[in-house]
C-alpha positions as CSV (number, residue, x, y, z in Angstrom):
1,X,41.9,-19.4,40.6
2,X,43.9,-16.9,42.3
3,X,42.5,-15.2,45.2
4,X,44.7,-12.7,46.1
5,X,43.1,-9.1,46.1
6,X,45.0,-5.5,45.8
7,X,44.3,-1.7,46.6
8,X,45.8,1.2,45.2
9,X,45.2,4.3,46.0
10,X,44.6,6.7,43.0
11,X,43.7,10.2,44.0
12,X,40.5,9.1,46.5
13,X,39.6,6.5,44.0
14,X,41.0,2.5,44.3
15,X,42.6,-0.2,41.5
16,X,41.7,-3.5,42.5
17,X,43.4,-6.9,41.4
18,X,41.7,-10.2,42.4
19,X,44.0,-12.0,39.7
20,X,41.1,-12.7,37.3
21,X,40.1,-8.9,36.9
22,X,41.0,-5.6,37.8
23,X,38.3,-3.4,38.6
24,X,38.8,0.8,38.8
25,X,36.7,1.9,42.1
26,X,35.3,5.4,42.1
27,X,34.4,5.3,45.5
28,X,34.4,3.1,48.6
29,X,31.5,0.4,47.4
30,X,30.9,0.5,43.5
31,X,33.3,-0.8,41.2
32,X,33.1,1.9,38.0
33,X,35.3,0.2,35.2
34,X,36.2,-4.1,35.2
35,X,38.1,-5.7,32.4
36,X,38.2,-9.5,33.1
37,X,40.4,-12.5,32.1
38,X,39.1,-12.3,29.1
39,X,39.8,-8.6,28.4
40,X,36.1,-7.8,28.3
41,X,35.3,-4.1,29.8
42,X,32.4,-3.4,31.9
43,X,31.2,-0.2,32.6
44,X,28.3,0.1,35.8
45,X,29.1,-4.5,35.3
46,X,31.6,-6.5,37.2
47,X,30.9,-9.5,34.8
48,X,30.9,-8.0,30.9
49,X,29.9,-10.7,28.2
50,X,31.3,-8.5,25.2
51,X,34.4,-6.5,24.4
52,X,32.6,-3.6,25.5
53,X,29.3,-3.9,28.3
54,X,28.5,-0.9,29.5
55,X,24.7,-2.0,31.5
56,X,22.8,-0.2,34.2
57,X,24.3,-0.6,37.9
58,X,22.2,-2.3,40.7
59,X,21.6,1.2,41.5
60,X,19.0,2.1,38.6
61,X,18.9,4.8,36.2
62,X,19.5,4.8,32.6
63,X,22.4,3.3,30.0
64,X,24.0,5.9,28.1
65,X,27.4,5.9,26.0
66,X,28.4,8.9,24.6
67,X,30.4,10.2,21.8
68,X,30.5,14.1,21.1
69,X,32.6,16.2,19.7
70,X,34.8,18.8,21.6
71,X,34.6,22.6,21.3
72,X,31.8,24.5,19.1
73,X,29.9,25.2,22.5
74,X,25.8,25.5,22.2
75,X,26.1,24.4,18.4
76,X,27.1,27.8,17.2
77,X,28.9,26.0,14.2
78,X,28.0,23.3,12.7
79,X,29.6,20.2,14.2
80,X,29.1,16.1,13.9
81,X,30.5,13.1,16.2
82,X,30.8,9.9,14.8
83,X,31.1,6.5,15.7
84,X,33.6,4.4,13.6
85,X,33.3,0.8,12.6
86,X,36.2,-1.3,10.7
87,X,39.5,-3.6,10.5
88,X,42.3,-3.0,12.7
89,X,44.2,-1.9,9.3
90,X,41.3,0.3,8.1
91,X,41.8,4.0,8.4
92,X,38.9,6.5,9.6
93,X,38.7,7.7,6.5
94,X,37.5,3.3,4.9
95,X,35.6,3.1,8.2
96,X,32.1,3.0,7.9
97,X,30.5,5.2,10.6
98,X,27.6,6.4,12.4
99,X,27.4,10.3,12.9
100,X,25.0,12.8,14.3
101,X,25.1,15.9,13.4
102,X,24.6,19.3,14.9
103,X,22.9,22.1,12.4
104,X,24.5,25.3,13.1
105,X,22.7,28.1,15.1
106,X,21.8,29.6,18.1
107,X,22.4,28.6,21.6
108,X,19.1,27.0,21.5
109,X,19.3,25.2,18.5
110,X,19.5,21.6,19.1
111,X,18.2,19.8,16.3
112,X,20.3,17.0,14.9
113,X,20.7,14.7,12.5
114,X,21.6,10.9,12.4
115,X,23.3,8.7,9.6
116,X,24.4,6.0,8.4
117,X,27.8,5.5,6.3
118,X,28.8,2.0,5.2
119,X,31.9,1.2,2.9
120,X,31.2,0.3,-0.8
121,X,33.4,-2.0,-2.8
122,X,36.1,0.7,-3.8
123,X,36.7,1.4,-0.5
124,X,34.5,5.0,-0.3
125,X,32.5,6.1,2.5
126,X,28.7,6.8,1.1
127,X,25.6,8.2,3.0
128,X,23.0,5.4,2.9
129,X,20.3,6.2,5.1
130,X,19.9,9.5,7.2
131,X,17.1,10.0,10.1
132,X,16.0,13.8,10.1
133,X,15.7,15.8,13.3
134,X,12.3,15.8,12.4
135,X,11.9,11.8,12.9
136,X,12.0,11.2,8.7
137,X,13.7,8.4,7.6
138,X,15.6,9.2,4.4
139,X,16.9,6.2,1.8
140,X,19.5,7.7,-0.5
141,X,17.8,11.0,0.3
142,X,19.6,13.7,2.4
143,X,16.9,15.6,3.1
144,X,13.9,13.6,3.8
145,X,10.7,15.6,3.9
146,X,8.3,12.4,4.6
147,X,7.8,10.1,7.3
148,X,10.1,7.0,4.8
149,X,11.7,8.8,1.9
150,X,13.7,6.3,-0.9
151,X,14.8,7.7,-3.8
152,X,17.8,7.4,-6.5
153,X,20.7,8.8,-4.8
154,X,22.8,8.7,-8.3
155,X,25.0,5.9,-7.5
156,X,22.3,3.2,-7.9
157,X,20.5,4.3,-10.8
158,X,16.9,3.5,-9.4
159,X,15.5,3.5,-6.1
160,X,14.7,0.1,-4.9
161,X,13.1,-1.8,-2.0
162,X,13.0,-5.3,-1.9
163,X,10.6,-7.8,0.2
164,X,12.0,-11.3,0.3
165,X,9.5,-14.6,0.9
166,X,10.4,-18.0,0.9
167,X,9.3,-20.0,-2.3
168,X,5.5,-20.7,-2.0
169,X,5.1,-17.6,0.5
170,X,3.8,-14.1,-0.3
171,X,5.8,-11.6,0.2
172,X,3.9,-7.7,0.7
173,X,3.4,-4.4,2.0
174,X,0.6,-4.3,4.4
175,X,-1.4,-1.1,5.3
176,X,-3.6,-0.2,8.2
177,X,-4.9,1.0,11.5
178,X,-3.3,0.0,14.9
179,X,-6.0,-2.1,15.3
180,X,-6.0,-3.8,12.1
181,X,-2.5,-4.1,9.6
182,X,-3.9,-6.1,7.3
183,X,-7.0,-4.0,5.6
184,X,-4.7,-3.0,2.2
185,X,-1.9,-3.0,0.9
186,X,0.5,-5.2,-2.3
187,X,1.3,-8.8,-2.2
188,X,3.7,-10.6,-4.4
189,X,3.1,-14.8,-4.8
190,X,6.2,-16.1,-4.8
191,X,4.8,-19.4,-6.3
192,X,2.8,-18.1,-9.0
193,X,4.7,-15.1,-9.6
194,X,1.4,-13.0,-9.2
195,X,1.2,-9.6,-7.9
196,X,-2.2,-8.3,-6.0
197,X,-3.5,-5.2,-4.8
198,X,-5.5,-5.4,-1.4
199,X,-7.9,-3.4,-0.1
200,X,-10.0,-4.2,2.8
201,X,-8.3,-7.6,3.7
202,X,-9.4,-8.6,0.1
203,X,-7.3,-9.2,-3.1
204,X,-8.4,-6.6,-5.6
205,X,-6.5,-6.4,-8.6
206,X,-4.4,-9.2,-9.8
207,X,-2.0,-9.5,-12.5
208,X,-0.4,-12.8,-13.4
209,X,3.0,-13.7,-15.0
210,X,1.7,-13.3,-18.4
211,X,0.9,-9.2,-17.8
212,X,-2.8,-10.5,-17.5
213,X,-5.0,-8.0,-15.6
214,X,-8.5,-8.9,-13.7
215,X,-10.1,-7.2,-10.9
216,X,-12.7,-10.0,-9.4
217,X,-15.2,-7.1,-7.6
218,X,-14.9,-4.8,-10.5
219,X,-18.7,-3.7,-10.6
220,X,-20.4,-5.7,-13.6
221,X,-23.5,-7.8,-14.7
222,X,-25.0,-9.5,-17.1
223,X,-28.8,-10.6,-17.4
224,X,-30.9,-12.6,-19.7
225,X,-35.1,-11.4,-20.0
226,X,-38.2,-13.2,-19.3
227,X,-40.7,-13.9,-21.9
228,X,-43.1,-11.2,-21.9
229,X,-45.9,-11.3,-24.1
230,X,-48.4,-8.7,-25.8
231,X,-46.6,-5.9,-24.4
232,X,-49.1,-3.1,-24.0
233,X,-49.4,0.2,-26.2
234,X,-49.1,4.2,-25.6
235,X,-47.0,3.9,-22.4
236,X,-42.9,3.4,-21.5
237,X,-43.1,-0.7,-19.9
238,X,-40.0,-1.5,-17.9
239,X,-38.8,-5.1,-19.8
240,X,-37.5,-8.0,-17.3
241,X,-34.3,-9.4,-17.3
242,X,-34.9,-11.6,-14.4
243,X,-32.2,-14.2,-15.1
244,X,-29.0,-13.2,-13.8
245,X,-26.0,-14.5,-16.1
246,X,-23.5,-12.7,-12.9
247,X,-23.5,-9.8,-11.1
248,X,-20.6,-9.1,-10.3
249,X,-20.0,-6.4,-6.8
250,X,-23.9,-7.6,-6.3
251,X,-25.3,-4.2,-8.0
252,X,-28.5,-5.8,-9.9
253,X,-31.5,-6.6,-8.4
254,X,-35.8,-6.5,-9.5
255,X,-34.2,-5.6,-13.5
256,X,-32.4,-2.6,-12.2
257,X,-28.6,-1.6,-11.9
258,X,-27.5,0.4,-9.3
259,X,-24.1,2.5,-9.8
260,X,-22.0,1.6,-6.5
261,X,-19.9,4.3,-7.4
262,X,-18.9,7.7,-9.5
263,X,-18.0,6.6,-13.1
264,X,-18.3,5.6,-16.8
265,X,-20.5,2.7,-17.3
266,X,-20.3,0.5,-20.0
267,X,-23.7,-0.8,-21.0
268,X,-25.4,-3.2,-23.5
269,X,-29.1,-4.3,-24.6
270,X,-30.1,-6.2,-27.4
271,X,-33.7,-6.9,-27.4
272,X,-35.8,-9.2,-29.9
273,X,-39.5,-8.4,-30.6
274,X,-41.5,-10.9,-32.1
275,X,-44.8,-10.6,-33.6
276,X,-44.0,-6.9,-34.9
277,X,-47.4,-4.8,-35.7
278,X,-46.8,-2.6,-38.8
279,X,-50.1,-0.4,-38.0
280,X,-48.1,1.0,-35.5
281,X,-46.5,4.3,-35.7
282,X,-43.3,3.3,-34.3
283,X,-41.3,1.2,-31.8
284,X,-38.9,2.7,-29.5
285,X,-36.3,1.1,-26.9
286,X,-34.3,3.4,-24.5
287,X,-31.6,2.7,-21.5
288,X,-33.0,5.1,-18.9
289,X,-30.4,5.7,-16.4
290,X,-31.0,8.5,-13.6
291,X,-29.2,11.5,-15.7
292,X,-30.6,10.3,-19.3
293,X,-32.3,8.3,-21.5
294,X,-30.6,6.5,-24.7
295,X,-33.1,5.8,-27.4
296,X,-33.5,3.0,-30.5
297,X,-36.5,3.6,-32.7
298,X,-37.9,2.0,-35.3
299,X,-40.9,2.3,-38.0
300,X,-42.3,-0.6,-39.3
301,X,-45.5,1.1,-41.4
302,X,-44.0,0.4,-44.9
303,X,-43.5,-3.1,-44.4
304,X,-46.3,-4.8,-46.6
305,X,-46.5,-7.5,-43.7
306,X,-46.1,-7.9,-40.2
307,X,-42.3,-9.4,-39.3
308,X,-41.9,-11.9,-37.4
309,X,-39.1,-10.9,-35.4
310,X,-36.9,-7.2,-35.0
311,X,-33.9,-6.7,-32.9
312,X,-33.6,-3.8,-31.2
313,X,-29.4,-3.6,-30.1
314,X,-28.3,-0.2,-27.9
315,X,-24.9,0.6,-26.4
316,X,-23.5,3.7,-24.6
317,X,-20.8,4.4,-22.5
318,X,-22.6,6.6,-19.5
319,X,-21.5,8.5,-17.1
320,X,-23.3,7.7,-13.4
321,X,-23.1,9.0,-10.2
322,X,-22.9,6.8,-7.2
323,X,-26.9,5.2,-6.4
324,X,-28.2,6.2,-9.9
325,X,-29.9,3.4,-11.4
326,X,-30.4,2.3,-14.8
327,X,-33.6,0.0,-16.3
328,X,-34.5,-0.9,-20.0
329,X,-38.2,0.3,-21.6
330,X,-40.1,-0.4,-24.3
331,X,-42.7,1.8,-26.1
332,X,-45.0,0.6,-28.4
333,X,-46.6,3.7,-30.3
334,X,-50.2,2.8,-31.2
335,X,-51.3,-0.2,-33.0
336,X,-52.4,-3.8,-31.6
337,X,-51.0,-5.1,-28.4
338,X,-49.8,-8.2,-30.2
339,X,-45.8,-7.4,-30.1
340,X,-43.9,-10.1,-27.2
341,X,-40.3,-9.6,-25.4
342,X,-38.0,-13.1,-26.3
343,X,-36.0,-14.3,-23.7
344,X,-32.6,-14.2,-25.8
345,X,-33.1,-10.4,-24.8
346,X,-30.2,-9.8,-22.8
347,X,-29.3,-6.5,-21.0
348,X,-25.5,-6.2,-19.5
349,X,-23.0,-3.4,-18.1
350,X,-19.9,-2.6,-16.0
351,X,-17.7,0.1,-15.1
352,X,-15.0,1.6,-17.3
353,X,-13.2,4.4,-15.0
C-alpha cells in the first residue's frame, strides 16, 4: 500500500492524497469529505462502508443530509424537494422519489408534507403513501385526516391491507394500552382458515371456513327443575330449576338469571304440572323479569276429571337492562294443594342483540 501523502492548498482549505484516499480538509485537523479506494464517500467518516456515509464526527452533534429546493424564501409559494431513486438510464421523471413539500403561506408557515412515489409497471410515478404535517399517515389518501388513513385511491379498486403468517401461525391486528397490546383486537388461523375477534386477551367471536358463526361467552343458559310437590295455593311460588344444563357467561345462579348486560333476551319455559285440581279457579305461569311479567293461564273447572298432567309452555323475546333478573312462578288459584312441578320442567334464555 502506498504511503505517500499530498497537500494542496485550496483557498485556506487542504486536498490530501495518501494513495488509497483523498480526503477534502476544511481546516487544519478534520477531514470534511473522503472517497476511498473503493470510491465510497464519507461525509464527518474517514472510513465510509456505503456509496454514500455521511455519520456523526468524533466531535458529536447530530447527522443530517439535506435536500431543499432553491428560491421561494419563507415558503411564500408553494414549493417541494425531492429525493430521487432509480437506474442509471431512468429519467427523473420514471424515478421513484421521496418529496416533502412546503404548503404555501406566510413567513411563518412551516408545515410540510412528506411522500412516497414508487414506479408502477407502465413506467408512472404514483403517490402511495403521504405523512401529513399533522403526523397522519395516509394510504392511497392525500389528505389523511386520521392517525392511519387507507382507502381506494382509484387505481386499486379497493383498499387493502394484508397481514402475512407462516402456515400453522395466526396472523392479527392486536389492540391495547402501552402496558398491555394484546387485550383485543382480529386474528386470522392460518391452519384452520378461522377468523376471531378478541377482546380482553380472549377469543370472542369466531367464524370458521364454512361461514359458521359462534360466540363461546355469548350470555346463555339452560336449566332443568326440581321435583316440587303439592305446590301451595293463593300465592305467586318461585319454581326451581336447580339443575343447570350450562350457563354460559356464568349469569344463573339460586333459579334466577341475571342480565350481564343491556339487551333483548331470548327466553323459554315449559313447565309440566301433574296432578291438576279442576276445583280450582285457574292456573297461571308467568316469566317475571325486573320490567315485566309474561303470563300463561289456564282453567281447568269444565274438565269432568282431574288430569293427570298439563304443560304450561311461555316464550318472549324481552328487553333487559344490565342486573335485571328474571325467575319463573306459579299460581295456583284456589282449590286443593295437590298440583306437583315435574322435573322435565325446563327454563332457558340468552341474548339476542
Amino acid at each position: 500500500m502506498a504511503t505517500r501523502a499530498a497537500k494542496l492548498a485550496l483557498r485556506g482549505k487542504a486536498l490530501t492524497d495518501t494513495g488509497t484516499e483523498i480526503g477534502i480538509v476544511n481546516n487544519a485537523d478534520a477531514t470534511a469529505i473522503t472517497i476511498d479506494a473503493s470510491e465510497n464517500v464519507g461525509i464527518g467518516t474517514t472510513s465510509p462502508i456505503t456509496k454514500l456515509d455521511a455519520s456523526q464526527d468524533n466531535i458529536g452533534g447530530n447527522v443530517a443530509f439535506g435536500i431543499f429546493q432553491s428560491g421561494n424564501a419563507y415558503g411564500n409559494v408553494a414549493s417541494s424537494a425531492s429525493l430521487y431513486l432509480g437506474a442509471t438510464y431512468h429519467s427523473l421523471a420514471n424515478s421513484a422519489k421521496i418529496t416533502s413539500t412546503h404548503s404555501s403561506g406566510t413567513t411563518g408557515d412551516h408545515a410540510q408534507d412528506l411522500t412516497f412515489n414508487p414506479i408502477n409497471s407502465g413506467s408512472t410515478s404514483f403517490e402511495a403513501m403521504r405523512i401529513s404535517s399533522a403526523g397522519n399517515v395516509g394510504i392511497g389518501s392525500s389528505s389523511p385526516v386520521r392517525q392511519l388513513e387507507i382507502k381506494d385511491d382509484g387505481t386499486r379498486g379497493q383498499a387493502i391491507v394484508g397481514i402475512i403468517a407462516d402456515a400453522g401461525d395466526p396472523a392479527g391486528i392486536f389492540m391495547g394500552t402501552t402496558s398491555n397490546n394484546n387485550v383485543g383486537g382480529i386474528r386470522y388461523f392460518t391452519d384452520t382458515n378461522k377468523l376471531a375477534l378478541r377482546a380482553n386477551d380472549e377469543d370472542r367471536l369466531l367464524i370458521d371456513s364454512a361461514g359458521i358463526v359462534t360466540k363461546p361467552y355469548q350470555p346463555a343458559f339452560s336449566a332443568v327443575a326440581n321435583t316440587q310437590n303439592n305446590m301451595g295455593i293463593n300465592a305467586w311460588l318461585q319454581i326451581a330449576f336447580a339443575n343447570q344444563r350450562f350457563d354460559q357467561n356464568q349469569d344463573y345462579a339460586a333459579n334466577t338469571f341475571t342480565a350481564p348486560v343491556t339487551g333483548k333476551y331470548q327466553l323459554q319455559v315449559s313447565v309440566r304440572l301433574d296432578n291438576i285440581d279442576t276445583s280450582t279457579q285457574y292456573y297461571q305461569v308467568r316469566i317475571r323479569t325486573s320490567n315485566r311479567n309474561y303470563h300463561s293461564i289456564c282453567d281447568f273447572d269444565g274438565m269432568s276429571t282431574d288430569p293427570s298432567y298439563w304443560n304450561f309452555n311461555n316464550s318472549v323475546l324481552a328487553d333487559m337492562d344490565a342486573g335485571d333478573t328474571c325467575v319463573v312462578e306459579f299460581l295456583q288459584a284456589s282449590g286443593n294443594s295437590q298440583t306437583d312441578i315435574n322435573d322435565e320442567s325446563y327454563f332457558n334464555g340468552y341474548l339476542v342483540c
